[in-house]
Biopython code that builds the backbone (N, CA, C, O; Angstrom):
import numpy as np
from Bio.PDB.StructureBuilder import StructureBuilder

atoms = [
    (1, "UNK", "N", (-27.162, 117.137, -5.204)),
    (1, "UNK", "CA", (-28.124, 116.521, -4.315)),
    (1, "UNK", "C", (-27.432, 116.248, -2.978)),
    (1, "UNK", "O", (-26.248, 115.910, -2.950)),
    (2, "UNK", "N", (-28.304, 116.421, -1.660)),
    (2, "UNK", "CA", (-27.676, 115.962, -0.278)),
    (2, "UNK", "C", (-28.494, 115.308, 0.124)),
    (2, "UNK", "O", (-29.617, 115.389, -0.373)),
    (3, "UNK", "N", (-28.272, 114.582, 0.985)),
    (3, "UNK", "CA", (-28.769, 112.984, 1.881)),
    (3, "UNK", "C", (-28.522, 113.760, 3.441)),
    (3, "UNK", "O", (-27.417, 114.037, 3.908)),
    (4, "UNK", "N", (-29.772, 114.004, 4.052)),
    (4, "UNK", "CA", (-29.504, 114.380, 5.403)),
    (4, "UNK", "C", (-30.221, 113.079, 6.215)),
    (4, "UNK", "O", (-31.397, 112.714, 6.191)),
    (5, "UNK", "N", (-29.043, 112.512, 6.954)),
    (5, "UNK", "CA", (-29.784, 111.376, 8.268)),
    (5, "UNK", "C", (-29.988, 111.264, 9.303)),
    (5, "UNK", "O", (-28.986, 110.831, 9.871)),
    (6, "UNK", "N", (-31.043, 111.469, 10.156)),
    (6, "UNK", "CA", (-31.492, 111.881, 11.218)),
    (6, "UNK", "C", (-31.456, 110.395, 12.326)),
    (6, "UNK", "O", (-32.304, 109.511, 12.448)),
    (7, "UNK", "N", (-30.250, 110.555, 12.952)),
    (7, "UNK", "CA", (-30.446, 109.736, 14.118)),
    (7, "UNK", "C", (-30.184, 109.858, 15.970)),
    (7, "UNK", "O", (-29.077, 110.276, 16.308)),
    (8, "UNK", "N", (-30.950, 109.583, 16.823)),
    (8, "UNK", "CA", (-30.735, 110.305, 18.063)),
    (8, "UNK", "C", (-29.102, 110.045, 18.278)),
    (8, "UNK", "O", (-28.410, 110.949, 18.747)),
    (9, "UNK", "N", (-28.662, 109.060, 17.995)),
    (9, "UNK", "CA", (-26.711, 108.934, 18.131)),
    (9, "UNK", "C", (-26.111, 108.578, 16.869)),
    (9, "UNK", "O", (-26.368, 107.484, 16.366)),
    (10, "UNK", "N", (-25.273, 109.464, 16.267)),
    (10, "UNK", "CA", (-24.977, 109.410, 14.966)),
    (10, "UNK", "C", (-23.521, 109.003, 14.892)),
    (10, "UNK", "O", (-22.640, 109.706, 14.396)),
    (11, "UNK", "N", (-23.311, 107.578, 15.530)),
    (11, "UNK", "CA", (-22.305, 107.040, 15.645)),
    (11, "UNK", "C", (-21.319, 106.630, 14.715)),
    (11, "UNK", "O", (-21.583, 106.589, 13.514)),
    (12, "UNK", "N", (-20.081, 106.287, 15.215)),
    (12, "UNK", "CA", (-19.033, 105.999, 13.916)),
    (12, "UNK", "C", (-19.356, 104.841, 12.757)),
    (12, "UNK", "O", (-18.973, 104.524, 11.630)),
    (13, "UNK", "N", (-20.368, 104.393, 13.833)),
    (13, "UNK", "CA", (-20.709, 103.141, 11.936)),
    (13, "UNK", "C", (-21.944, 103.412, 11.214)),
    (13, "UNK", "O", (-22.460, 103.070, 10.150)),
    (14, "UNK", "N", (-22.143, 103.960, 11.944)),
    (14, "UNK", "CA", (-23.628, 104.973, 10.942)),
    (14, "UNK", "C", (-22.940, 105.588, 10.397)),
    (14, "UNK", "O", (-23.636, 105.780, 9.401)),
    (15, "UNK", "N", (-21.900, 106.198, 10.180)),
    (15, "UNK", "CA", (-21.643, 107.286, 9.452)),
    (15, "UNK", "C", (-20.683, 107.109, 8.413)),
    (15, "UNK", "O", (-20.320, 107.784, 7.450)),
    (16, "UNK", "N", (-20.287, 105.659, 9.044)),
    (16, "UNK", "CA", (-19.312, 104.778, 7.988)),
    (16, "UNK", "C", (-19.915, 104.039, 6.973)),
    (16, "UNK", "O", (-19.374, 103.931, 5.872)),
    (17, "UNK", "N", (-21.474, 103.282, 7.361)),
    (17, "UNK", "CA", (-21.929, 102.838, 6.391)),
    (17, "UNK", "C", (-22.808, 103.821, 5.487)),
    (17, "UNK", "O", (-23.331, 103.525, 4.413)),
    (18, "UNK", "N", (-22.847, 104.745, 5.980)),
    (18, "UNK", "CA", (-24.183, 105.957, 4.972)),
    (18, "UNK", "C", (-23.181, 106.427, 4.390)),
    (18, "UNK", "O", (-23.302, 106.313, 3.171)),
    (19, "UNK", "N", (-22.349, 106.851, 4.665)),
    (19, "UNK", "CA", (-20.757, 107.821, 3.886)),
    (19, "UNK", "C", (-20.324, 106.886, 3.166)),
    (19, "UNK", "O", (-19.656, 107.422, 2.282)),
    (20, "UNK", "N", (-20.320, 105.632, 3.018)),
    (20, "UNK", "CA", (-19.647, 104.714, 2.088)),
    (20, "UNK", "C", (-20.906, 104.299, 0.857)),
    (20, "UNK", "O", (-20.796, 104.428, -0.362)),
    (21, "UNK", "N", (-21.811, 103.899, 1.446)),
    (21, "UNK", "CA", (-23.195, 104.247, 0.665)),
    (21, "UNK", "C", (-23.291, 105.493, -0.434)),
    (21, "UNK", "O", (-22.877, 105.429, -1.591)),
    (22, "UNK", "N", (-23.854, 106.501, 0.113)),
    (22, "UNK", "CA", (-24.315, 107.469, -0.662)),
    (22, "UNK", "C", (-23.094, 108.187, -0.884)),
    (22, "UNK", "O", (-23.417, 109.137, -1.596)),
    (23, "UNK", "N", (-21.760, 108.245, -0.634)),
    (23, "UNK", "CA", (-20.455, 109.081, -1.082)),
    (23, "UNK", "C", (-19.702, 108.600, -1.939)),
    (23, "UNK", "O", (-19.187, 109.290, -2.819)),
    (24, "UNK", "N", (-19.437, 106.744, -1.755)),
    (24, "UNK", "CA", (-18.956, 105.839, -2.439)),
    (24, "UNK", "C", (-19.433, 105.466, -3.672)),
    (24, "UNK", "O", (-19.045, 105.529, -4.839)),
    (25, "UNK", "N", (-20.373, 105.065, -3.080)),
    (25, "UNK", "CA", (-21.405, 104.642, -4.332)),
    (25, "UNK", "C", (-22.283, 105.212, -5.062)),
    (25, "UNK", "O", (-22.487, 104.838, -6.217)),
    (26, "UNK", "N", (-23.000, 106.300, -4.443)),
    (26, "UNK", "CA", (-23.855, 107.231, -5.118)),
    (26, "UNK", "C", (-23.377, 107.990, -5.477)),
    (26, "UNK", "O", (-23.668, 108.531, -6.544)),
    (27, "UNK", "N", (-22.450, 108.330, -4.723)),
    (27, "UNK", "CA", (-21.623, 110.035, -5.048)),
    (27, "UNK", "C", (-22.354, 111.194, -4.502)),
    (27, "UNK", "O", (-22.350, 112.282, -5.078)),
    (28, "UNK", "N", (-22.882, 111.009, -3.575)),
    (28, "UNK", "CA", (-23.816, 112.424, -3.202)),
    (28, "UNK", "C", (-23.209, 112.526, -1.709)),
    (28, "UNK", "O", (-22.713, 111.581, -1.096)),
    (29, "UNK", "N", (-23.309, 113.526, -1.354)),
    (29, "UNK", "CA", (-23.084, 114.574, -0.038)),
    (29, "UNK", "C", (-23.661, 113.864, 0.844)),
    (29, "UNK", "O", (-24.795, 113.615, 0.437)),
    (30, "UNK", "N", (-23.356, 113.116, 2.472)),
    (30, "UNK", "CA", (-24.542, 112.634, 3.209)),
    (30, "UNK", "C", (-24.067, 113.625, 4.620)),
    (30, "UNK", "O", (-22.868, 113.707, 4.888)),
    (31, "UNK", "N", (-24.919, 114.224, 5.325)),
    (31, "UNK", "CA", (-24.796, 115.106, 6.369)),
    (31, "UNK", "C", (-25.580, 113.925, 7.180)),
    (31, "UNK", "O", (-26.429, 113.096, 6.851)),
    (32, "UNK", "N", (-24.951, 114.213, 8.305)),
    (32, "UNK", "CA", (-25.735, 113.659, 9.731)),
    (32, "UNK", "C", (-26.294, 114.866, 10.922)),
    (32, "UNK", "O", (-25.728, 115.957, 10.995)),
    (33, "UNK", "N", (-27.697, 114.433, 11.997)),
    (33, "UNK", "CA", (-27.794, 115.427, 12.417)),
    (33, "UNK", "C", (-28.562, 114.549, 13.337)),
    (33, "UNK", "O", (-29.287, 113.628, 12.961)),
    (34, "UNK", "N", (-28.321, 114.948, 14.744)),
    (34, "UNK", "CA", (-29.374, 114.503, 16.115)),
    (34, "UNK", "C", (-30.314, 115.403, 16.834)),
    (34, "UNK", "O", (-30.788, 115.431, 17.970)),
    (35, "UNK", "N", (-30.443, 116.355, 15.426)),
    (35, "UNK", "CA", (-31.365, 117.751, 16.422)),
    (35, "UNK", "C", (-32.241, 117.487, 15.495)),
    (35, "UNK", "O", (-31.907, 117.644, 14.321)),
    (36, "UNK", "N", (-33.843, 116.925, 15.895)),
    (36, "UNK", "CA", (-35.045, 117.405, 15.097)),
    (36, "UNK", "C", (-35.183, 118.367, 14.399)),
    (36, "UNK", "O", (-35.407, 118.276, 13.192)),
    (37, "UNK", "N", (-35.060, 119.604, 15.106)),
    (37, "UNK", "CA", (-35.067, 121.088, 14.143)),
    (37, "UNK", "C", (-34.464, 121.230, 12.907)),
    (37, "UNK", "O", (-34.716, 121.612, 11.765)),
    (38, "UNK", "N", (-33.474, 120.725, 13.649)),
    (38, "UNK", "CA", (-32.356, 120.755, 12.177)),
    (38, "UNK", "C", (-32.656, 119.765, 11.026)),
    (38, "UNK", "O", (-32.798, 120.249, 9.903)),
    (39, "UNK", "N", (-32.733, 118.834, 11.142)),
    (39, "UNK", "CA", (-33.381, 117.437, 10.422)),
    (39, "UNK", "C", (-34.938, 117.931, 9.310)),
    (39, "UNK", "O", (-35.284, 117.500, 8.210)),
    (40, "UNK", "N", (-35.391, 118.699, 9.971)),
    (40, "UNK", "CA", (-36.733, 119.385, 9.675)),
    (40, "UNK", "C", (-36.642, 120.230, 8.689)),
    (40, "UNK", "O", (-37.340, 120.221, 7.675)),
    (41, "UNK", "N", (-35.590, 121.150, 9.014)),
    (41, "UNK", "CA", (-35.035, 122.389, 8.021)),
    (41, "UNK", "C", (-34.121, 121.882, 6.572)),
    (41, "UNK", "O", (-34.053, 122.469, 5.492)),
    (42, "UNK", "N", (-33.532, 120.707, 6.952)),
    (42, "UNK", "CA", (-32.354, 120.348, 6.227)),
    (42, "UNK", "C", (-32.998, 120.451, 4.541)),
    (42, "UNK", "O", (-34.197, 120.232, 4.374)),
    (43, "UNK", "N", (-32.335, 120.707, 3.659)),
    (43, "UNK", "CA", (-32.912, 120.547, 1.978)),
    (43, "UNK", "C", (-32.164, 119.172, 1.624)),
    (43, "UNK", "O", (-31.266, 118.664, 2.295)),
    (44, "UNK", "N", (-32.755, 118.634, 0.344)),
    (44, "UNK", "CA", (-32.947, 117.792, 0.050)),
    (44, "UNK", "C", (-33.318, 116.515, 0.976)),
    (44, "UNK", "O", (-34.035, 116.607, 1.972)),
    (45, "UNK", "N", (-32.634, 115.107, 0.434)),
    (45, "UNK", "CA", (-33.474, 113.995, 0.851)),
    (45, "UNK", "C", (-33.503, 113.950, 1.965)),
    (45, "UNK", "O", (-32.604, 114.604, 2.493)),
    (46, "UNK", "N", (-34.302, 113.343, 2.763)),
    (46, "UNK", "CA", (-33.814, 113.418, 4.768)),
    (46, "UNK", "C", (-34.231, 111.952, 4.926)),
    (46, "UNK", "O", (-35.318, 111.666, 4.424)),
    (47, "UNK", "N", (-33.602, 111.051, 5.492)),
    (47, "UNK", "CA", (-33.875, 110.146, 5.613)),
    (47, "UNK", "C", (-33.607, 109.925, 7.600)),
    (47, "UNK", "O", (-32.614, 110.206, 8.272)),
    (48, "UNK", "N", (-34.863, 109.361, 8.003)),
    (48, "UNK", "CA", (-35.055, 109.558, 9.474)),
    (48, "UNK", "C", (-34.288, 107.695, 10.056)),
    (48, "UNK", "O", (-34.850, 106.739, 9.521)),
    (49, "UNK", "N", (-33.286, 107.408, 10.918)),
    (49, "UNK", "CA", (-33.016, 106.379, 11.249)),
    (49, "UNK", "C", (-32.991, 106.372, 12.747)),
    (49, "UNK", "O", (-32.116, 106.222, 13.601)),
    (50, "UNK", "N", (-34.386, 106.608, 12.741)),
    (50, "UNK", "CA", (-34.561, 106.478, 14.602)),
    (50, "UNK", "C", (-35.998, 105.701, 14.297)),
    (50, "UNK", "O", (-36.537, 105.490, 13.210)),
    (51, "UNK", "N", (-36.503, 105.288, 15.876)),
    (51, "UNK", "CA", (-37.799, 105.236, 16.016)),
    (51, "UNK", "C", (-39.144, 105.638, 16.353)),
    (51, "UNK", "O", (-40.187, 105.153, 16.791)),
    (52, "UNK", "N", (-38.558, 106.987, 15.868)),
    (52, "UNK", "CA", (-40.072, 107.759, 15.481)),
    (52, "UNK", "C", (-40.046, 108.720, 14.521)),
    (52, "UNK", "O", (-39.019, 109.322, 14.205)),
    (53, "UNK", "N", (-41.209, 108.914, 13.997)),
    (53, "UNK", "CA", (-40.825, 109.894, 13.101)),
    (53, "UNK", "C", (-40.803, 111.216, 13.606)),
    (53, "UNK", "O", (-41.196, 111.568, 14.718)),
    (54, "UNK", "N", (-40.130, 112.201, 12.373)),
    (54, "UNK", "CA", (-40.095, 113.227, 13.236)),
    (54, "UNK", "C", (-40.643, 114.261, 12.001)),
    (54, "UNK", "O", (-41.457, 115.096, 12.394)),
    (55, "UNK", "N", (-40.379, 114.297, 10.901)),
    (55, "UNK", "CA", (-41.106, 115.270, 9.977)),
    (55, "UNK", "C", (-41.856, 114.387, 8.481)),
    (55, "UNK", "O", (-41.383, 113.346, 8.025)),
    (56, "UNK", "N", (-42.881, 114.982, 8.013)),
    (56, "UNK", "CA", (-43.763, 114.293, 7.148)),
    (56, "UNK", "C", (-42.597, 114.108, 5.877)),
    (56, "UNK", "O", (-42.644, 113.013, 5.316)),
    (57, "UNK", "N", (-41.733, 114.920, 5.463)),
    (57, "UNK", "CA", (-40.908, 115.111, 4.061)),
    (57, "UNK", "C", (-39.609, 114.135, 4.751)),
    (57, "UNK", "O", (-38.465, 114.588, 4.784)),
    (58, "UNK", "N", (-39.969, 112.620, 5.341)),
    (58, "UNK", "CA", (-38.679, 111.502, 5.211)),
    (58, "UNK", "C", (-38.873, 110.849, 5.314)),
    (58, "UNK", "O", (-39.839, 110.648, 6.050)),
    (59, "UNK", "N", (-38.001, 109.446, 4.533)),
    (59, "UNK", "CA", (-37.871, 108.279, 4.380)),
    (59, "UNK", "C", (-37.493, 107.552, 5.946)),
    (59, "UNK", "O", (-36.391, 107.531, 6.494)),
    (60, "UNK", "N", (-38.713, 107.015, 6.415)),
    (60, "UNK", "CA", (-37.936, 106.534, 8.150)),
    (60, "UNK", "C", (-38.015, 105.193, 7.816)),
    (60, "UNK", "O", (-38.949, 104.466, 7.477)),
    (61, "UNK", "N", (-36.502, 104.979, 8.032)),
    (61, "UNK", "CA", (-36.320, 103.381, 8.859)),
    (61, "UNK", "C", (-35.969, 102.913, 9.927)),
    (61, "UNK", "O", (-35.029, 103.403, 10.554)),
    (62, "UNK", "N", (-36.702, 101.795, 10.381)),
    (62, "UNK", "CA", (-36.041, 101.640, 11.879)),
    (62, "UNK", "C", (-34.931, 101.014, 11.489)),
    (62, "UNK", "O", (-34.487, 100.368, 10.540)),
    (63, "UNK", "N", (-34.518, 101.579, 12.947)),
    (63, "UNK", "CA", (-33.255, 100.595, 13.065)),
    (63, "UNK", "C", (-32.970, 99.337, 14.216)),
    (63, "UNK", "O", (-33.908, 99.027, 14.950)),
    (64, "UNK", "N", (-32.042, 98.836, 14.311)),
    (64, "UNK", "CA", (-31.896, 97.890, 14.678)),
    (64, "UNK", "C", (-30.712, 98.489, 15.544)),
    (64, "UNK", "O", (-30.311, 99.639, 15.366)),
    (65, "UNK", "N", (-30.012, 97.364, 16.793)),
    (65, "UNK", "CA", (-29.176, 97.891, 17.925)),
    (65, "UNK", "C", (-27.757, 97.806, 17.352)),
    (65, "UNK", "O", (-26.869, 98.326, 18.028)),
    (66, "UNK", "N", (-27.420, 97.208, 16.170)),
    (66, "UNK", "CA", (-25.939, 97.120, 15.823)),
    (66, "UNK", "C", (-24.891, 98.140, 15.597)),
    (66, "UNK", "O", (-23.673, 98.125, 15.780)),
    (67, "UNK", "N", (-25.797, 99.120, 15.102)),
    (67, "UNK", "CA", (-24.952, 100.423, 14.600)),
    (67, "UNK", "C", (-25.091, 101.669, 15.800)),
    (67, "UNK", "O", (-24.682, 102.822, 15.667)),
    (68, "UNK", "N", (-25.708, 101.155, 16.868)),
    (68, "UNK", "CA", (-25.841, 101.897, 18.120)),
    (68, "UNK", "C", (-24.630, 101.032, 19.497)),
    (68, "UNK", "O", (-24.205, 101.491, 20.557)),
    (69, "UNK", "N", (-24.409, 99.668, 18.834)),
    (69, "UNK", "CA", (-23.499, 99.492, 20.101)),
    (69, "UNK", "C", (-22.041, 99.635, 19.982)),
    (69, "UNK", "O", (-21.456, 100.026, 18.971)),
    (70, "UNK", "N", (-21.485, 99.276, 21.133)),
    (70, "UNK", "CA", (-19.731, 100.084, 21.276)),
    (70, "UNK", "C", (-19.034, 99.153, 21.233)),
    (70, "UNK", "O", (-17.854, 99.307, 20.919)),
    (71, "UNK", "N", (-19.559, 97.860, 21.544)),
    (71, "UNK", "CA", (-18.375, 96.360, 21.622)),
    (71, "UNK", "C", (-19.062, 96.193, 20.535)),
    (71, "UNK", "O", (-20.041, 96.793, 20.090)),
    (72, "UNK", "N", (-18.215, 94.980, 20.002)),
    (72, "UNK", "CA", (-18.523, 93.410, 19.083)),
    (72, "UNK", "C", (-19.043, 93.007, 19.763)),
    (72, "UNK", "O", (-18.562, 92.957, 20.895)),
    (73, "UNK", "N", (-20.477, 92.415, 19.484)),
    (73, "UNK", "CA", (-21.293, 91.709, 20.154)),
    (73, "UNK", "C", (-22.021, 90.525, 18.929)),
    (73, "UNK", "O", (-22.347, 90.671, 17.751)),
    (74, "UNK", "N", (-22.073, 89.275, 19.927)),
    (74, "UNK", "CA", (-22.742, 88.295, 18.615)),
    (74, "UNK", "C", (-24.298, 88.602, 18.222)),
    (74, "UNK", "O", (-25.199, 88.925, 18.995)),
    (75, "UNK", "N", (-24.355, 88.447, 17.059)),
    (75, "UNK", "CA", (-25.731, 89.269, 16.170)),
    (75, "UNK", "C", (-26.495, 87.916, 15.548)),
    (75, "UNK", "O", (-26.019, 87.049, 14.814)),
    (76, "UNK", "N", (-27.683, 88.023, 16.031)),
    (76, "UNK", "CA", (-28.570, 86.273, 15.482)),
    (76, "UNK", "C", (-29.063, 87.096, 14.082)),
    (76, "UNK", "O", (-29.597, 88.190, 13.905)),
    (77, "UNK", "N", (-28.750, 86.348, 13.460)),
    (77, "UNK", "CA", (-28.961, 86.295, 11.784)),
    (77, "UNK", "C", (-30.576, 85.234, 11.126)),
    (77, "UNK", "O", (-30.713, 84.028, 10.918)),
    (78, "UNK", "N", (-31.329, 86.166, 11.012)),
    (78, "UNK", "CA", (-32.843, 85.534, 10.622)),
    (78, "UNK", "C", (-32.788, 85.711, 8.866)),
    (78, "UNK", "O", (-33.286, 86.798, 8.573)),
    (79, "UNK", "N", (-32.588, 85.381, 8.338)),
    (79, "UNK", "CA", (-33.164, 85.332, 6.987)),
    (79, "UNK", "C", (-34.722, 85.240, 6.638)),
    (79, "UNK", "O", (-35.431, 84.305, 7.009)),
    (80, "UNK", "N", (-35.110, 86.187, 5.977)),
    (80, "UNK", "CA", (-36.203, 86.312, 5.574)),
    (80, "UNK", "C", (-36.562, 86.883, 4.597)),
    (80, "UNK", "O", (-36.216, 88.028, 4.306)),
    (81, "UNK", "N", (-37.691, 85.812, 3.613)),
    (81, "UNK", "CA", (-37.837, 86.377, 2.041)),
    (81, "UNK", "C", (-38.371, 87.897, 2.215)),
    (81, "UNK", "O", (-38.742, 88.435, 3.258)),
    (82, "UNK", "N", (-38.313, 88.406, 0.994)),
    (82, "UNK", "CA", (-38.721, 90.089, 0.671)),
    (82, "UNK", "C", (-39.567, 89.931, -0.711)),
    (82, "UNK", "O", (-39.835, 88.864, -1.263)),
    (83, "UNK", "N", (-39.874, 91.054, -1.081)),
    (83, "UNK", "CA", (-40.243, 91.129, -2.208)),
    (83, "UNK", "C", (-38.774, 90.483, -3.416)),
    (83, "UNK", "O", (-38.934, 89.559, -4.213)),
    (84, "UNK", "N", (-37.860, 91.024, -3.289)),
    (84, "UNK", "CA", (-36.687, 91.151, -3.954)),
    (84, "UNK", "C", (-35.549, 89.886, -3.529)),
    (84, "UNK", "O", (-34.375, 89.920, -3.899)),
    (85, "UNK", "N", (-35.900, 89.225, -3.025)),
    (85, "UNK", "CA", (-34.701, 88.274, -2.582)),
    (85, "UNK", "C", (-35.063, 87.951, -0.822)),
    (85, "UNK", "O", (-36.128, 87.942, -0.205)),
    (86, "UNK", "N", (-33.762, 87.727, -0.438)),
    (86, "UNK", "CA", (-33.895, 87.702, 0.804)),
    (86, "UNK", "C", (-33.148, 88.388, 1.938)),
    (86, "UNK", "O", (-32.034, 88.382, 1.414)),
    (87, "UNK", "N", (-32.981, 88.917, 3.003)),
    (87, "UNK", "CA", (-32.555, 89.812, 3.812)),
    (87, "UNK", "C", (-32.139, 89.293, 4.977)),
    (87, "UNK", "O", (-31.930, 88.086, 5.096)),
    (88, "UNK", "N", (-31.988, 90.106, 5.901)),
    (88, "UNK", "CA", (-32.041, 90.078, 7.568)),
    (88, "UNK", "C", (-31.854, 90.996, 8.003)),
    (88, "UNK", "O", (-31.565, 91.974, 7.313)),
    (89, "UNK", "N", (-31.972, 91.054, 9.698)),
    (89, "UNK", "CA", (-32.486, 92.351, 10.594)),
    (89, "UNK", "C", (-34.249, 92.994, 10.458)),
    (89, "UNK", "O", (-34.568, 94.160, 10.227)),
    (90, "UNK", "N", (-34.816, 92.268, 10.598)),
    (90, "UNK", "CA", (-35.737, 92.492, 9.868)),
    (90, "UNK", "C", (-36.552, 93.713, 10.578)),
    (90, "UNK", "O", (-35.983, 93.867, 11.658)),
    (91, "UNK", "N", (-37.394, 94.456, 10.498)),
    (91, "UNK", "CA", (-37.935, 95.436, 11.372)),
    (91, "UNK", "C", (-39.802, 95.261, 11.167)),
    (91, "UNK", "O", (-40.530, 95.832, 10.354)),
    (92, "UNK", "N", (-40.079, 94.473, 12.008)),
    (92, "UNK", "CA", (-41.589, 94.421, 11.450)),
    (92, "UNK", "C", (-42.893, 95.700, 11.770)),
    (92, "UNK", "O", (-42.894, 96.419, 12.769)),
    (93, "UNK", "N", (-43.589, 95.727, 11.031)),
    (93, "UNK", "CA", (-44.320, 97.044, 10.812)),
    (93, "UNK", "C", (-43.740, 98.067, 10.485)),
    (93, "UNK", "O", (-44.298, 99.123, 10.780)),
    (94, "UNK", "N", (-42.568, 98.114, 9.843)),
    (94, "UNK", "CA", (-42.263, 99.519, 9.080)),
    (94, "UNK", "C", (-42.095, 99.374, 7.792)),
    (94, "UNK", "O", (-41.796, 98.306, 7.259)),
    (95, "UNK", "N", (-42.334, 100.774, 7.027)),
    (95, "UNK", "CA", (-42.792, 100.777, 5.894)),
    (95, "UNK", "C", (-41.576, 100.026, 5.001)),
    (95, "UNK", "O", (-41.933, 99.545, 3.926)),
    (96, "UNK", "N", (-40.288, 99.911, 5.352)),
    (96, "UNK", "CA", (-39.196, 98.837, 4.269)),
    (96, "UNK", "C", (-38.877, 97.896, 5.564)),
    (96, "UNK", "O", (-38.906, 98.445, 6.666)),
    (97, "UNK", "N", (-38.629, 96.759, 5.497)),
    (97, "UNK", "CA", (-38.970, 95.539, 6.318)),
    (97, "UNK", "C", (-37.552, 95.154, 6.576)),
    (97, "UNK", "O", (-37.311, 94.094, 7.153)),
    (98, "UNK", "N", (-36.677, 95.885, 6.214)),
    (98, "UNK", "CA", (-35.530, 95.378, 7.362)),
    (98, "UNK", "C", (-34.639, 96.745, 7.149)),
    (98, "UNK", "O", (-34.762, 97.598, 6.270)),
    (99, "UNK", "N", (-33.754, 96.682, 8.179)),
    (99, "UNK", "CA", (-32.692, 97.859, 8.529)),
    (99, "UNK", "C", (-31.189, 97.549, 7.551)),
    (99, "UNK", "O", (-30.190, 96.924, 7.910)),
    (100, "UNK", "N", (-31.458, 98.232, 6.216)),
    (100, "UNK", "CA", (-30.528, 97.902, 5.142)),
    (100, "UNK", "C", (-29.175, 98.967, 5.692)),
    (100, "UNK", "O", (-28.130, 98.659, 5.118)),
    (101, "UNK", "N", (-29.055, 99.865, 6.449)),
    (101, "UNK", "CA", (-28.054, 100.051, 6.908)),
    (101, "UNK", "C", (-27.450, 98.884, 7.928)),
    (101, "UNK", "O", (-26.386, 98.384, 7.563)),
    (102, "UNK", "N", (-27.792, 98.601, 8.662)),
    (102, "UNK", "CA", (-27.088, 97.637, 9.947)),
    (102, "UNK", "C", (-27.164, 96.059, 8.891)),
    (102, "UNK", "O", (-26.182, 95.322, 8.981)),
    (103, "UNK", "N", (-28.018, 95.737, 8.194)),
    (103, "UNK", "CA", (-27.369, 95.054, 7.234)),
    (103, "UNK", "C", (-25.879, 95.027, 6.302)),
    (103, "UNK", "O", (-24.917, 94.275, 6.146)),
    (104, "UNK", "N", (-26.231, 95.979, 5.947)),
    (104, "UNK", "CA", (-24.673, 96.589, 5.095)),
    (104, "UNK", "C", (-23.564, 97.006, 5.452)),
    (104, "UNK", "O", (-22.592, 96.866, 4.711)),
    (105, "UNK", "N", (-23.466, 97.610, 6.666)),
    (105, "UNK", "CA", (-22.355, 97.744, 7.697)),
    (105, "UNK", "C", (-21.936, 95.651, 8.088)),
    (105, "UNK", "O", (-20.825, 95.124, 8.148)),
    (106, "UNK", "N", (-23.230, 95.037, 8.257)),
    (106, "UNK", "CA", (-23.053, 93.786, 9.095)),
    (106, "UNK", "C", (-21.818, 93.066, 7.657)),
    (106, "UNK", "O", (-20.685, 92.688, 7.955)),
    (107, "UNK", "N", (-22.152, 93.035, 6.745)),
    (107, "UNK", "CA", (-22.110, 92.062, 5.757)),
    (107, "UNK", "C", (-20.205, 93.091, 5.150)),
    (107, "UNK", "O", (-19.132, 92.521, 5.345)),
    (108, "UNK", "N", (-20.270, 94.534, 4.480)),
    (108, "UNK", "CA", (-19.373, 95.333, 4.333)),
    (108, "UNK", "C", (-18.132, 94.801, 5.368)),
    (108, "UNK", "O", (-17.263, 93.996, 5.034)),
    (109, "UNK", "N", (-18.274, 95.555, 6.936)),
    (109, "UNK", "CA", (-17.465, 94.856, 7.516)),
    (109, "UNK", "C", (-16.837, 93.352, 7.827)),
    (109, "UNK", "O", (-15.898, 93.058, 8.566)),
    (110, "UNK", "N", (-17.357, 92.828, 7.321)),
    (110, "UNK", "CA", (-17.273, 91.306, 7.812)),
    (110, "UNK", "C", (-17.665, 90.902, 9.607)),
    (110, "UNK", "O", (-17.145, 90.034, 10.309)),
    (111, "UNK", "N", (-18.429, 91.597, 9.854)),
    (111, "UNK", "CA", (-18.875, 91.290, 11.303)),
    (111, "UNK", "C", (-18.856, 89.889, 12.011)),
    (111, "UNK", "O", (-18.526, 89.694, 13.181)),
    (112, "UNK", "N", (-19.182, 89.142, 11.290)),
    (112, "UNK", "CA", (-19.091, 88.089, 11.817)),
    (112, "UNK", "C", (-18.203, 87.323, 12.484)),
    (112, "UNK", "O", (-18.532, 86.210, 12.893)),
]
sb = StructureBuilder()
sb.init_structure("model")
sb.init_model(0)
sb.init_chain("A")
sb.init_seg("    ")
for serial, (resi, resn, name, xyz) in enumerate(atoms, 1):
    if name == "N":
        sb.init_residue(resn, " ", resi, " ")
    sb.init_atom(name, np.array(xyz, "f"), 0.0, 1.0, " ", f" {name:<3s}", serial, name[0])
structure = sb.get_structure()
């Protein structure tokens, strides 16, 4: 199985937290890609981490600005219940309600 993730900048902590994710822990292959076309064509799962979608066959989540910026910058922390517990980063109106990558990079690294 491969994990293809579609983001317009497929930066070093995107690629640190999806590669530690799905390589670490899942054990599956994760490719990154900033070309629509390609993202479109890719086989298996495609998971879209921008803000728009771009093909009907992916999982899109938004994201949030953490895993797009270049400094340490201080990050306001909202807690908010879920179905499942509770979270943060939350992304309202999209179909999963917070950005579990820039979460998991936040919390993994010790960002704080």
């Amino acid at each position: 199985m491969n994990v293809t993730i579609y983001a317009n900048d497929c930066t070093q902590r995107l690629q640190y937290i999806c590669s530690f994710i799905f390589g670490d822990l899942v054990g599956v292959e994760c490719d990154f890609s900033n070309t629509p076309g390609e993202f479109k064509n890719a086989e298996g799962i495609k998971i879209n981490y921008s803000n728009s979608p771009v093909c009907e066959e992916e999982f899109h989540l938004l994201p949030v600005d953490l895993l797009f910026q270049k400094n340490i910058l201080p990050q306001i922390i909202e807690c908010f219940e879920t179905a499942n517990g509770k979270a943060f980063f939350k992304t309202p109106n999209a179909a999963f309600p917070f950005d579990i990558f820039a979460a998991s990079f936040y919390l993994l690294s010790r960002y704080e």
